[in-house]
N, CA, C and O atoms as a CHARMM CRD file, in Angstrom:
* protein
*
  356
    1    1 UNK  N      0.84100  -1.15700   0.00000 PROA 1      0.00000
    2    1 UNK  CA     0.00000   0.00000   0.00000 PROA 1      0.00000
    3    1 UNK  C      0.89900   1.23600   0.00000 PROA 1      0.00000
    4    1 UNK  O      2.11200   1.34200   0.17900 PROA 1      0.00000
    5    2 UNK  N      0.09600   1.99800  -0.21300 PROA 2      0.00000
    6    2 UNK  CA     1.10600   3.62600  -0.54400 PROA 2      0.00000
    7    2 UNK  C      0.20400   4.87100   0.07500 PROA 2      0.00000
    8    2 UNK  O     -0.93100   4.99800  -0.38400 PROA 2      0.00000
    9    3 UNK  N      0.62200   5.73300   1.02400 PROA 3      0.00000
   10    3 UNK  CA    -0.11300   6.70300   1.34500 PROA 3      0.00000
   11    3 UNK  C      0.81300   8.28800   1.48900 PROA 3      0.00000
   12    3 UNK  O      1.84400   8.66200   2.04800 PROA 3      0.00000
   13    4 UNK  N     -0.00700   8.75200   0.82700 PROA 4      0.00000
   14    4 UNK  CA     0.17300  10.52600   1.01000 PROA 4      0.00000
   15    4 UNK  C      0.15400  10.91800   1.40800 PROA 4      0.00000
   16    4 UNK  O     -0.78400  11.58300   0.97000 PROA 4      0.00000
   17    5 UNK  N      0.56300  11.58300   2.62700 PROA 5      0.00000
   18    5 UNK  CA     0.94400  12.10600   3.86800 PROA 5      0.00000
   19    5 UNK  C      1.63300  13.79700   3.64500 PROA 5      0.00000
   20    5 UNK  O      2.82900  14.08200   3.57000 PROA 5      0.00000
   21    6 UNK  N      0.59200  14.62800   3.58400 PROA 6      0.00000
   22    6 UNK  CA     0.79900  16.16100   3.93200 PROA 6      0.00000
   23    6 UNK  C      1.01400  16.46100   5.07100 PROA 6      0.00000
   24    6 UNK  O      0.37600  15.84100   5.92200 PROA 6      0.00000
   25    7 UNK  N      1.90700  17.43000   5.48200 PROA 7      0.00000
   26    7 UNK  CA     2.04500  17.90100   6.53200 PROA 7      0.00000
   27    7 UNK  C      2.30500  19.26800   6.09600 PROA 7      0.00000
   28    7 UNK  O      2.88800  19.56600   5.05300 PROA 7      0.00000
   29    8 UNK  N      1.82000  20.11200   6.99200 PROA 8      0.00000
   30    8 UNK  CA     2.03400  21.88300   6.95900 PROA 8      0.00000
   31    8 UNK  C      3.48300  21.97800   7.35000 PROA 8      0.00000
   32    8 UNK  O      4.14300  22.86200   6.80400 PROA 8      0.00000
   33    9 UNK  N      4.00700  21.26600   8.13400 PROA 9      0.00000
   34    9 UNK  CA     5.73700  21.83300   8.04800 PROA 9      0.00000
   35    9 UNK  C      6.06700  20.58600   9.34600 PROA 9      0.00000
   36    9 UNK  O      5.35700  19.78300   9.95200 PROA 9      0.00000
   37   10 UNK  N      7.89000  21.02800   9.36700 PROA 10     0.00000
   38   10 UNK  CA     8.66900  19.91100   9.22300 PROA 10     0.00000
   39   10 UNK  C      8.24400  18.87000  11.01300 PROA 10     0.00000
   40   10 UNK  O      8.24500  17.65000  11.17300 PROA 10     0.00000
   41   11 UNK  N      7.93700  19.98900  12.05400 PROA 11     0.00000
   42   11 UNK  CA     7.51400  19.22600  13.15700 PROA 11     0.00000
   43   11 UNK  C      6.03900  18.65100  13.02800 PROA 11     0.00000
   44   11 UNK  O      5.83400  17.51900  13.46400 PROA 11     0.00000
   45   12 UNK  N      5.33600  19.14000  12.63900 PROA 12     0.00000
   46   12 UNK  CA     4.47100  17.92100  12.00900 PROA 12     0.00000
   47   12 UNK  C      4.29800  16.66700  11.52600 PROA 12     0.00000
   48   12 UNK  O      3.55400  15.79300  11.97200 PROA 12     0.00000
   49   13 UNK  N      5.20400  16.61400  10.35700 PROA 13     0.00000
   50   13 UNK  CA     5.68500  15.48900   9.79300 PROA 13     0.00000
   51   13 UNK  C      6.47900  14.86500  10.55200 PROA 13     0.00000
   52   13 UNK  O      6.81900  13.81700  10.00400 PROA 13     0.00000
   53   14 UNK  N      7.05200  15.03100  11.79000 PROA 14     0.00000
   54   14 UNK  CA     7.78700  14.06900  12.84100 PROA 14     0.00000
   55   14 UNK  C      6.78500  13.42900  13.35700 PROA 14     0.00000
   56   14 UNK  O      6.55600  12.25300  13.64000 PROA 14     0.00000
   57   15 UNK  N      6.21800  14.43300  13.43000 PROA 15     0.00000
   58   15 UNK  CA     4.67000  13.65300  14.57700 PROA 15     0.00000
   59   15 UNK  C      4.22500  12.98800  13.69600 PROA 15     0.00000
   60   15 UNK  O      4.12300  11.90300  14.26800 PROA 15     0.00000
   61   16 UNK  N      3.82100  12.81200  12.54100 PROA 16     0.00000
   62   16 UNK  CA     2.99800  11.94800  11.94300 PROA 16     0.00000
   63   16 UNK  C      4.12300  10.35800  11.75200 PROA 16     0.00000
   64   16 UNK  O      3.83200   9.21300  12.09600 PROA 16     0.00000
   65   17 UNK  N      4.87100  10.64500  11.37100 PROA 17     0.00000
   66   17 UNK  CA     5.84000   9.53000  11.34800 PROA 17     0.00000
   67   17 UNK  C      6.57500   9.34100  12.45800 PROA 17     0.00000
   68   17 UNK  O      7.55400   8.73300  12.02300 PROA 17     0.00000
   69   18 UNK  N      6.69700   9.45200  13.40600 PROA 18     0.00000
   70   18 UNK  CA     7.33200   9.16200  14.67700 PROA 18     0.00000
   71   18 UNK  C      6.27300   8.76200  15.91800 PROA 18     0.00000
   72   18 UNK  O      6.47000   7.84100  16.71100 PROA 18     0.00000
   73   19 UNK  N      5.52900   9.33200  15.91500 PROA 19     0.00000
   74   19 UNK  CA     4.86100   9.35900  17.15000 PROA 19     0.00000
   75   19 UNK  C      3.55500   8.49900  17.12200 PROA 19     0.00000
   76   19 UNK  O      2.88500   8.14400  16.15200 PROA 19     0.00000
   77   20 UNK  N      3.39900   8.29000  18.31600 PROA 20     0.00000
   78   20 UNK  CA     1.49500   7.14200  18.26200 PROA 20     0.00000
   79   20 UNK  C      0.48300   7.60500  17.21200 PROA 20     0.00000
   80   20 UNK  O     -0.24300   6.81700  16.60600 PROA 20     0.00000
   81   21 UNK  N      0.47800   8.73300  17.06000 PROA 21     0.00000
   82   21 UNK  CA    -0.30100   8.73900  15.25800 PROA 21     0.00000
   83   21 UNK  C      0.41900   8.43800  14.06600 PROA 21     0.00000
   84   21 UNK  O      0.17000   8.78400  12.91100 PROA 21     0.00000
   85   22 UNK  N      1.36800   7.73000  14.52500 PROA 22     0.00000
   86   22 UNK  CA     1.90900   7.35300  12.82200 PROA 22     0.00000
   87   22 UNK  C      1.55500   6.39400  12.30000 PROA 22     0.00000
   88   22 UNK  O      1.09800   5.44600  12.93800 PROA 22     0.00000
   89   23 UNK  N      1.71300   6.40500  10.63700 PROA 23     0.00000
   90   23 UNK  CA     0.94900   4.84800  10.14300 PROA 23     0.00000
   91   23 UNK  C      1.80400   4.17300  10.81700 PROA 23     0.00000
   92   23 UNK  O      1.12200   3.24600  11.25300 PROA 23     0.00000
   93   24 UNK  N      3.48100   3.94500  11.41200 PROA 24     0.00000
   94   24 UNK  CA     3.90000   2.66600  12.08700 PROA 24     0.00000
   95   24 UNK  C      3.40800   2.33900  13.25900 PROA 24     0.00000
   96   24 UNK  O      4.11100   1.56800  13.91200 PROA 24     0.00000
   97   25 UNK  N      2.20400   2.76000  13.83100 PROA 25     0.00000
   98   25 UNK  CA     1.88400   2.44900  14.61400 PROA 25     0.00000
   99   25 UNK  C      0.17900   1.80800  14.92400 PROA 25     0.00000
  100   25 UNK  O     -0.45100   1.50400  15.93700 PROA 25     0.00000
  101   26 UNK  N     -0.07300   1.81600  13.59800 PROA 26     0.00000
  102   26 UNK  CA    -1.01800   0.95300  13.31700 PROA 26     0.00000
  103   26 UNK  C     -1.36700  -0.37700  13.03700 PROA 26     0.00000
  104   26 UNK  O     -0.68000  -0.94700  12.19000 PROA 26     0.00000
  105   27 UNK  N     -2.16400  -0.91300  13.49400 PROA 27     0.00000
  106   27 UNK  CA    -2.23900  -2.41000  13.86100 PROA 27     0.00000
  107   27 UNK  C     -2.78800  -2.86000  12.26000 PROA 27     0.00000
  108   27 UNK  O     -3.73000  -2.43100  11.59300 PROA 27     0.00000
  109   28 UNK  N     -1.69700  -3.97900  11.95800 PROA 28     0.00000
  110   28 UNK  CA    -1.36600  -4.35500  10.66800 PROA 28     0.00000
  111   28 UNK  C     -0.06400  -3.72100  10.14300 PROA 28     0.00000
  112   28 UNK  O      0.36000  -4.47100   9.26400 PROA 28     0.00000
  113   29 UNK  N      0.46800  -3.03100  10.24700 PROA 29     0.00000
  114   29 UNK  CA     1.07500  -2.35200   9.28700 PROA 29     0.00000
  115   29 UNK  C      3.09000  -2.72900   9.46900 PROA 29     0.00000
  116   29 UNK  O      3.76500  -2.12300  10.30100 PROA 29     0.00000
  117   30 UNK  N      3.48100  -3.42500   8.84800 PROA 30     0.00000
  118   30 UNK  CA     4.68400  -4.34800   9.43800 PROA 30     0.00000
  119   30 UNK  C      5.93800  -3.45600   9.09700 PROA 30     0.00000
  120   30 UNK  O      6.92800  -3.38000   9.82400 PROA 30     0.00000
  121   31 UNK  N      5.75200  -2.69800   7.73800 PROA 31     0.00000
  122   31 UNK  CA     7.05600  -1.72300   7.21500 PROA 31     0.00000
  123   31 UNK  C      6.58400  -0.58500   6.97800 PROA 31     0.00000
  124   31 UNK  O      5.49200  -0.46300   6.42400 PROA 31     0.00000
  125   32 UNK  N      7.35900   0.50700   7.37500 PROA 32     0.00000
  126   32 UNK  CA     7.15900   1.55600   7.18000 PROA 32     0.00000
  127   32 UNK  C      8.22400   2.69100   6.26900 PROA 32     0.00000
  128   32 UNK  O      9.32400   2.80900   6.80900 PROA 32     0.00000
  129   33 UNK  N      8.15200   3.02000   5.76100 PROA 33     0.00000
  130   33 UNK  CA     9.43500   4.10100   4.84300 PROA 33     0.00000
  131   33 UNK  C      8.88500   5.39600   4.78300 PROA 33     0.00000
  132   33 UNK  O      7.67500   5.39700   4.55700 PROA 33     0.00000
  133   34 UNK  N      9.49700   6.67300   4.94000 PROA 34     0.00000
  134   34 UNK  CA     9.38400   7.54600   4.45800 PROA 34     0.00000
  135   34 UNK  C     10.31100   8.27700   3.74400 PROA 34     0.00000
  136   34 UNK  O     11.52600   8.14800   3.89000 PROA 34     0.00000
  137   35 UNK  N      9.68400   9.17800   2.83900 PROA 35     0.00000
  138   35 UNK  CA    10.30000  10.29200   2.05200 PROA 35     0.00000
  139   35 UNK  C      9.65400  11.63400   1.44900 PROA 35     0.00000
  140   35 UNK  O      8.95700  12.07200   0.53300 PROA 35     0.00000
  141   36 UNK  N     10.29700  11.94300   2.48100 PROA 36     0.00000
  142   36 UNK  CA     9.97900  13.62600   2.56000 PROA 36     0.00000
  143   36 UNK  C     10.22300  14.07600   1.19800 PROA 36     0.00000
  144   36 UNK  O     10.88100  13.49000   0.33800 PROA 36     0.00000
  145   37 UNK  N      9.50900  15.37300   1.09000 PROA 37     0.00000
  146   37 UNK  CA     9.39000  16.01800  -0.47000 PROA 37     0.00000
  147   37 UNK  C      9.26600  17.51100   0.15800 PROA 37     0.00000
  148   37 UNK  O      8.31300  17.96100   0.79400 PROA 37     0.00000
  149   38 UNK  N     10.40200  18.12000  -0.16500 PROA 38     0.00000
  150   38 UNK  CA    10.25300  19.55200   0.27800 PROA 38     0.00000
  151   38 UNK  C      9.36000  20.55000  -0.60500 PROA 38     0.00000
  152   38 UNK  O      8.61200  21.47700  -0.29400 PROA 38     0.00000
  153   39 UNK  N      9.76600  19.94700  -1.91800 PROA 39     0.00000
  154   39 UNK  CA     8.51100  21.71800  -2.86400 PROA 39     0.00000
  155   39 UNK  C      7.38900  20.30000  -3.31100 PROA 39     0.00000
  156   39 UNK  O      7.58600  19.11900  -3.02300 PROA 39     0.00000
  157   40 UNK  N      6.19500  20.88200  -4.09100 PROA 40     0.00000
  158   40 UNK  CA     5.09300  20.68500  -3.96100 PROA 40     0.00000
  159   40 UNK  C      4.92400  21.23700  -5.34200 PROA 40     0.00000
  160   40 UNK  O      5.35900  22.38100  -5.47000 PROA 40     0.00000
  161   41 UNK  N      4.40600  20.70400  -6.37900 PROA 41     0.00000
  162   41 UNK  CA     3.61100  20.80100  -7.54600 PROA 41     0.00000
  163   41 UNK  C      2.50500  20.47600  -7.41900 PROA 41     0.00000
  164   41 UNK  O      2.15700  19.56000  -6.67300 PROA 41     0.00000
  165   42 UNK  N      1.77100  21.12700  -8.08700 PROA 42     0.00000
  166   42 UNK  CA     0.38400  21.10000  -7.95000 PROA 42     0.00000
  167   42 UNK  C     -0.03300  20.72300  -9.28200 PROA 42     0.00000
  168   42 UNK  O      0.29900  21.26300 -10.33700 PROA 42     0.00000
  169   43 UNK  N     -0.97200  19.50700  -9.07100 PROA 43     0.00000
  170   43 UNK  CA    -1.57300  19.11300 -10.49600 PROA 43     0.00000
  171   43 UNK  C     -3.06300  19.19700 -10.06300 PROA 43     0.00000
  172   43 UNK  O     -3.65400  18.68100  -9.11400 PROA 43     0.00000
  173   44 UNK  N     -3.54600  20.14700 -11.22900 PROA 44     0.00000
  174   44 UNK  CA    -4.57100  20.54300 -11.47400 PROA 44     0.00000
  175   44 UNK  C     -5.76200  19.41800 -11.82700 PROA 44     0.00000
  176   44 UNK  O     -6.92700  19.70500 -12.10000 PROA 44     0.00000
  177   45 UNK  N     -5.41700  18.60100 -11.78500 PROA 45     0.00000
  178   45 UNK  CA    -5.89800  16.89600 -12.48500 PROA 45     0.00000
  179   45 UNK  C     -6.36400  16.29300 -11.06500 PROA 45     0.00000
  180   45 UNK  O     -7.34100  15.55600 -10.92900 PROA 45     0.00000
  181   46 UNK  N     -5.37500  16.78900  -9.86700 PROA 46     0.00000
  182   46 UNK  CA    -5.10800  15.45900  -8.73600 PROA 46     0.00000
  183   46 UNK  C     -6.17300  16.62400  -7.71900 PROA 46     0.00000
  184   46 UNK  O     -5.56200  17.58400  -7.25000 PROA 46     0.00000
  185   47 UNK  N     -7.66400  16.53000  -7.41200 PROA 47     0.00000
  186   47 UNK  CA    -8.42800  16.92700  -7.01700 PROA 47     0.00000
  187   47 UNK  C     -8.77800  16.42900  -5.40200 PROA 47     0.00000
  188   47 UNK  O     -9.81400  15.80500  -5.17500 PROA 47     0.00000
  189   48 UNK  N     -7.93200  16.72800  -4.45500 PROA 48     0.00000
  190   48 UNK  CA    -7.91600  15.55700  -3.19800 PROA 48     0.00000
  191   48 UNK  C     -8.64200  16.64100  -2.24700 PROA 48     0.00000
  192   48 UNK  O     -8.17300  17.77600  -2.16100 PROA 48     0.00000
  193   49 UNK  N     -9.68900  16.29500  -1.60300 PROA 49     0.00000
  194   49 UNK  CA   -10.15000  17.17900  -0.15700 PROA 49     0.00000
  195   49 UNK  C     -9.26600  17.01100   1.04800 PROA 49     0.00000
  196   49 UNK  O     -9.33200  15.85900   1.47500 PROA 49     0.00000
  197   50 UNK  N     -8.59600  17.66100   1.61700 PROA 50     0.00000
  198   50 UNK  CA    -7.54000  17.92200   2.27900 PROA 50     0.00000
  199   50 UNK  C     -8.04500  17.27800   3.77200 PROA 50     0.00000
  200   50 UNK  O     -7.70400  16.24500   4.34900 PROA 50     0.00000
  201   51 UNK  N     -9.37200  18.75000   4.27900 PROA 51     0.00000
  202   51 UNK  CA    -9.59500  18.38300   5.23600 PROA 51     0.00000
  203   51 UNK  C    -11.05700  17.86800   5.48000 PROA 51     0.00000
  204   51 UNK  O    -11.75300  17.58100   4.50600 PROA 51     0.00000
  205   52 UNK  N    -11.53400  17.74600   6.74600 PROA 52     0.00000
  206   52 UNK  CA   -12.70500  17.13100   6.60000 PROA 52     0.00000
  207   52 UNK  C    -13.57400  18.01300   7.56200 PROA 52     0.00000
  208   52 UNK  O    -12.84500  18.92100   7.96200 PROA 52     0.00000
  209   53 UNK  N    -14.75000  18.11300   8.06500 PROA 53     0.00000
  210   53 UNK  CA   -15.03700  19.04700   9.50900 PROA 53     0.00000
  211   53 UNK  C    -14.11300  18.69600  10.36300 PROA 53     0.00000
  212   53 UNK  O    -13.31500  17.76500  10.26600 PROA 53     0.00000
  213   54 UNK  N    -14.26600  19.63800  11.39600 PROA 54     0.00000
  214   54 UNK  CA   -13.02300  19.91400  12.29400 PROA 54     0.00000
  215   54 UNK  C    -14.02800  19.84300  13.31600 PROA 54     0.00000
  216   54 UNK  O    -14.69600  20.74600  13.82100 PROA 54     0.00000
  217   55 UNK  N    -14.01500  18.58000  13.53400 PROA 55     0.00000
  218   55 UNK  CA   -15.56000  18.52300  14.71900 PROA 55     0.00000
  219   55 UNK  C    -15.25300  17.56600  15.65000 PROA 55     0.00000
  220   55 UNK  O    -15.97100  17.55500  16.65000 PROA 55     0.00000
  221   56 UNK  N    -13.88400  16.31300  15.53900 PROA 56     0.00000
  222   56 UNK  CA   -14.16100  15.75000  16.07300 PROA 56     0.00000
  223   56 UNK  C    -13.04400  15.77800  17.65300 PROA 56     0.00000
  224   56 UNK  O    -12.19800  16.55900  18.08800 PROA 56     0.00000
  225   57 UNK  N    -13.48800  14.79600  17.99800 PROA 57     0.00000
  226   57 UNK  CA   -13.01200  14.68500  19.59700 PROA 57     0.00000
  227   57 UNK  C    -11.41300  13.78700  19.92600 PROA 57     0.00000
  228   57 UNK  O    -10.47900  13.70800  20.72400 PROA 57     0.00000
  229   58 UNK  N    -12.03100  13.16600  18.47700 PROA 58     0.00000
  230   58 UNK  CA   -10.91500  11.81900  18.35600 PROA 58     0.00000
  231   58 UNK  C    -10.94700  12.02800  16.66400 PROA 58     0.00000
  232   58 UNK  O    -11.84900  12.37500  15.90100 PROA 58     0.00000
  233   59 UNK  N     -9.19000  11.55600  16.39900 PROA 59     0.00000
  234   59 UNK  CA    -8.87500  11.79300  15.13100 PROA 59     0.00000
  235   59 UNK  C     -9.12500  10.51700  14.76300 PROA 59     0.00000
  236   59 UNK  O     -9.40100   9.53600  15.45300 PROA 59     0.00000
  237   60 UNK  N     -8.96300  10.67800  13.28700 PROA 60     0.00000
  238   60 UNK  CA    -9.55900   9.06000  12.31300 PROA 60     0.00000
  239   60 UNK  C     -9.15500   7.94500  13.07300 PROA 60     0.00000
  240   60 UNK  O     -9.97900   7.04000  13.19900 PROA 60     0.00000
  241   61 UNK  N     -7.84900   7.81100  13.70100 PROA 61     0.00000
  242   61 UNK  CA    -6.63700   6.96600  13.42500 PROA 61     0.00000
  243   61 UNK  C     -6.88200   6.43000  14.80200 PROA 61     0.00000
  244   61 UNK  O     -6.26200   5.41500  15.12200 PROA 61     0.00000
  245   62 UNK  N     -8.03800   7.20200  16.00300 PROA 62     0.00000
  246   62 UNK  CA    -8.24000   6.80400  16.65700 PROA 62     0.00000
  247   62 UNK  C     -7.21500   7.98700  18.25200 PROA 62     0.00000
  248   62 UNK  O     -7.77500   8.33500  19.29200 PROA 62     0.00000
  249   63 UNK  N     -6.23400   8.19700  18.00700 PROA 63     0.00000
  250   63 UNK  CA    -5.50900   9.23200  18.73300 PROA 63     0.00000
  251   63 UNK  C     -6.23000  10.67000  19.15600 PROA 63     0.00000
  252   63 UNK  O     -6.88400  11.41900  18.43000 PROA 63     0.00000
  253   64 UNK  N     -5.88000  10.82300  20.64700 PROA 64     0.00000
  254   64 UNK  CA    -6.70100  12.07300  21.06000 PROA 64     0.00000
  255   64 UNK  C     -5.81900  12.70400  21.27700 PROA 64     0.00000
  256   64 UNK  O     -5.03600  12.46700  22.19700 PROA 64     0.00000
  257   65 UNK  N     -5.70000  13.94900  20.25100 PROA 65     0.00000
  258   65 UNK  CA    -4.99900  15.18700  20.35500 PROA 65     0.00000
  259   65 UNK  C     -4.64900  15.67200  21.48400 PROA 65     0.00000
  260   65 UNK  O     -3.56000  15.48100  22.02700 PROA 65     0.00000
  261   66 UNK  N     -5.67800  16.41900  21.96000 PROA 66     0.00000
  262   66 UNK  CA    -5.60300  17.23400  23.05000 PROA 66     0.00000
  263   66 UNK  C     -4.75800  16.72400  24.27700 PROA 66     0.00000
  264   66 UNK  O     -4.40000  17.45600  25.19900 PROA 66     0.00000
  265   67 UNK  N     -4.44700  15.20300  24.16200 PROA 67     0.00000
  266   67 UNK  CA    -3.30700  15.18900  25.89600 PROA 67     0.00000
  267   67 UNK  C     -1.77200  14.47400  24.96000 PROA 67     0.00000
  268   67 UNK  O     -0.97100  13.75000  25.55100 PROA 67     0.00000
  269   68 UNK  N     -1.64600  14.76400  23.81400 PROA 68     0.00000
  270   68 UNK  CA    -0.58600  14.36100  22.75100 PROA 68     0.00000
  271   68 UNK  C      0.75700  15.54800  23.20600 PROA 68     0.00000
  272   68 UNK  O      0.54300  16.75700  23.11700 PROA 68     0.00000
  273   69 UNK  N      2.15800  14.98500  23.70400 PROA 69     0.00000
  274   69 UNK  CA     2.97000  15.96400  24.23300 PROA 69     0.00000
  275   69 UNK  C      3.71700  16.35400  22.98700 PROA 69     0.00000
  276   69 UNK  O      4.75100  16.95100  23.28500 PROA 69     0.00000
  277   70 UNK  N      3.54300  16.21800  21.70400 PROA 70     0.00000
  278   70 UNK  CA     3.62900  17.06400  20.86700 PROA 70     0.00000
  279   70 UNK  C      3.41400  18.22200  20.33800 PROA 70     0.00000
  280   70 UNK  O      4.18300  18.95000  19.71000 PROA 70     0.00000
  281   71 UNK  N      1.66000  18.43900  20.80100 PROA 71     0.00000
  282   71 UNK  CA     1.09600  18.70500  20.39500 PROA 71     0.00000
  283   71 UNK  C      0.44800  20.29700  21.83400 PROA 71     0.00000
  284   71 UNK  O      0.02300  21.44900  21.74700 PROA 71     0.00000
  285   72 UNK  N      0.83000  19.13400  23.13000 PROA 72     0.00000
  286   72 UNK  CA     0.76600  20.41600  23.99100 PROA 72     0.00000
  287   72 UNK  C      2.76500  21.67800  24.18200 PROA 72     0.00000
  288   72 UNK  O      3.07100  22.66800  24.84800 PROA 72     0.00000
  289   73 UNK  N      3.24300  21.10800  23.53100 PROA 73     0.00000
  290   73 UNK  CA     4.83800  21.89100  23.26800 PROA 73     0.00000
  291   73 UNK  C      4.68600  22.85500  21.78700 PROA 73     0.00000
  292   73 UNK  O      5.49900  23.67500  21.36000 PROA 73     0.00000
  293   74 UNK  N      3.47000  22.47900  21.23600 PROA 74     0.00000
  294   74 UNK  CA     3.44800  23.10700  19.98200 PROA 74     0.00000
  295   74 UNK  C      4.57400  22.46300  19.20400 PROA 74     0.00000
  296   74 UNK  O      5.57900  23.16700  19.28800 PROA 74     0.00000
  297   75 UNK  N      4.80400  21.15300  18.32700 PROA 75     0.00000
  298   75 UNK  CA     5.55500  20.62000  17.82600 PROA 75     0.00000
  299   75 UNK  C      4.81200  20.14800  16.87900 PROA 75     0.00000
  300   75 UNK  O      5.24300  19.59700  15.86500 PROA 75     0.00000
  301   76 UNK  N      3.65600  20.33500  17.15400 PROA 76     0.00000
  302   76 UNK  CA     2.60500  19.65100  16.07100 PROA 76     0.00000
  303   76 UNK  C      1.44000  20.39200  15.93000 PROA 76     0.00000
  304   76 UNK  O      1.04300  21.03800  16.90000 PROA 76     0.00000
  305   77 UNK  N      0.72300  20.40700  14.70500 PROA 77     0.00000
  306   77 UNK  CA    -0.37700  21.27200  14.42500 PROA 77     0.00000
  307   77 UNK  C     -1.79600  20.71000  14.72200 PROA 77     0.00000
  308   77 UNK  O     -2.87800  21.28100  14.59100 PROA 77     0.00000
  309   78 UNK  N     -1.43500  19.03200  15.29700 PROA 78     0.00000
  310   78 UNK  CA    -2.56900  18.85600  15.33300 PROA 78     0.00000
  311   78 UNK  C     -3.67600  17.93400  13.82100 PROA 78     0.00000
  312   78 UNK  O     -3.56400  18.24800  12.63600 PROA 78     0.00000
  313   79 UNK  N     -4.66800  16.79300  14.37400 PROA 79     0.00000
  314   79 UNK  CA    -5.07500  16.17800  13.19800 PROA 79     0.00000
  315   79 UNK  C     -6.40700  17.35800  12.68800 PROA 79     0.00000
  316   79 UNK  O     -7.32100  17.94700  13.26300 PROA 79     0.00000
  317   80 UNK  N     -5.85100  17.26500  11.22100 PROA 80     0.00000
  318   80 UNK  CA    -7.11700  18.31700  10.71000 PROA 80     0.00000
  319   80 UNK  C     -8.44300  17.68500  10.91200 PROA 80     0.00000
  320   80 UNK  O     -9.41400  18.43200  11.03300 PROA 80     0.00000
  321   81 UNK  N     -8.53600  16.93000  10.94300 PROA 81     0.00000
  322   81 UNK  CA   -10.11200  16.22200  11.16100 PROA 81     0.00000
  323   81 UNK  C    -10.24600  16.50800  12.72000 PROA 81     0.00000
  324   81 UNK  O    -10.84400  15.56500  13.23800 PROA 81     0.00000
  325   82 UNK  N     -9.99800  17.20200  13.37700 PROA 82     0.00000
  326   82 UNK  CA   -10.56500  17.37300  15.15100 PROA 82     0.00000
  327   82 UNK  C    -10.71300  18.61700  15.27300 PROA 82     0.00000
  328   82 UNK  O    -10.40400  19.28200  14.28400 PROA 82     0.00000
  329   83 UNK  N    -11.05300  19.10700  16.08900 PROA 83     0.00000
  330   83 UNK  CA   -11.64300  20.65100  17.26100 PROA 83     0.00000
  331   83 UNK  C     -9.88600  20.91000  17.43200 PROA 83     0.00000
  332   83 UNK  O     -9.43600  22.03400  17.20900 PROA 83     0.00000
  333   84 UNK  N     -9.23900  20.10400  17.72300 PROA 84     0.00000
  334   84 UNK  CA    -7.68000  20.71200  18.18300 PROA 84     0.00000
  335   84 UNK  C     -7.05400  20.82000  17.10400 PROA 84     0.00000
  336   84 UNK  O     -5.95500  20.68600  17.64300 PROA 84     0.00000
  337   85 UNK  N     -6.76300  20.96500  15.88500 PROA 85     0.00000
  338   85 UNK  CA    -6.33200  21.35000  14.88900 PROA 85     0.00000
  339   85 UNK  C     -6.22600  22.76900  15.15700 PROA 85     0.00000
  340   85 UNK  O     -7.17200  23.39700  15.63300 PROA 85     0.00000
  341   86 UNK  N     -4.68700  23.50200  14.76100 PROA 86     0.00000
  342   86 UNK  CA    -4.26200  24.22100  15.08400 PROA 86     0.00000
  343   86 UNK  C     -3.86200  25.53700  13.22200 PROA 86     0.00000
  344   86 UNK  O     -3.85400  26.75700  13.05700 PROA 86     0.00000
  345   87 UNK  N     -3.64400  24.46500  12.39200 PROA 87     0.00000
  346   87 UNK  CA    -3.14100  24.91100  11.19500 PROA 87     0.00000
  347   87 UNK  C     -3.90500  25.74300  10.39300 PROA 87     0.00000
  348   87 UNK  O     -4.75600  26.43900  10.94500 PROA 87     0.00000
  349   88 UNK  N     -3.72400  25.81600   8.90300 PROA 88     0.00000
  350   88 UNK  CA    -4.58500  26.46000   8.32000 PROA 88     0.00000
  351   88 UNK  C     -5.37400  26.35600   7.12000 PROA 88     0.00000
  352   88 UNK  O     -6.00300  27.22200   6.51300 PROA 88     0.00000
  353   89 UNK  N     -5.20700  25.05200   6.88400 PROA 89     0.00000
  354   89 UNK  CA    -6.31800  24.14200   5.88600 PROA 89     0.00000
  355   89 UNK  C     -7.62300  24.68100   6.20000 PROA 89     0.00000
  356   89 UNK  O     -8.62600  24.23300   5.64400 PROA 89     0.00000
C-alpha cells in the first residue's frame, strides 16, 4: 500500500511519522518508509479534499490530540479532522 501524507511543516511530519499517530503504529502495518518532499507541484488533475469538519473529539486513526505531548509543546499542528487542529487548511 502507498499513502500521502501532507504535513504543513517539518515538526508535524515528525509527529505523523514518529509518534502514536503514525501509520507505524497501526495495527497491521509491518514496514514503514518515508520520504519527505520539500517543494510541492500542484496538479490541477489530482483533485484531493484535504480536510474534513473539524468537529471531532478523536482523530480518524483513533488518537486524542488534546493530551498528545507534541502537540501540547506546539511541535505539532494537530489532526485536521478534530476541534484541536491548530493549522490552516
Amino acid at each position: 500500500m502507498f499513502a500521502l501524507i501532507f504535513a504543513e511543516d517539518y515538526h508535524s511530519l515528525e509527529s505523523v511519522s514518529l509518534e502514536k499517530c503514525s501509520l507505524r503504529s497501526q495495527e497491521g502495518v509491518r514496514r514503514f518508509e518515508l520520504y519527505p518532499i520539500q517543494e510541492i507541484h500542484y496538479d490541477g488533475y489530482l483533485d484531493i479534499k484535504v480536510v474534513s469538519e473539524k468537529d471531532r473529539e478523536y482523530a480518524p486513526c483513533g488518537i486524542f490530540c488534546g493530551d498528545c505531548r507534541r502537540y501540547e509543546t506546539n511541535r505539532c499542528l494537530g489532526c485536521p479532522a478534530t476541534r484541536y487542529y491548530r493549522g490552516k487548511l
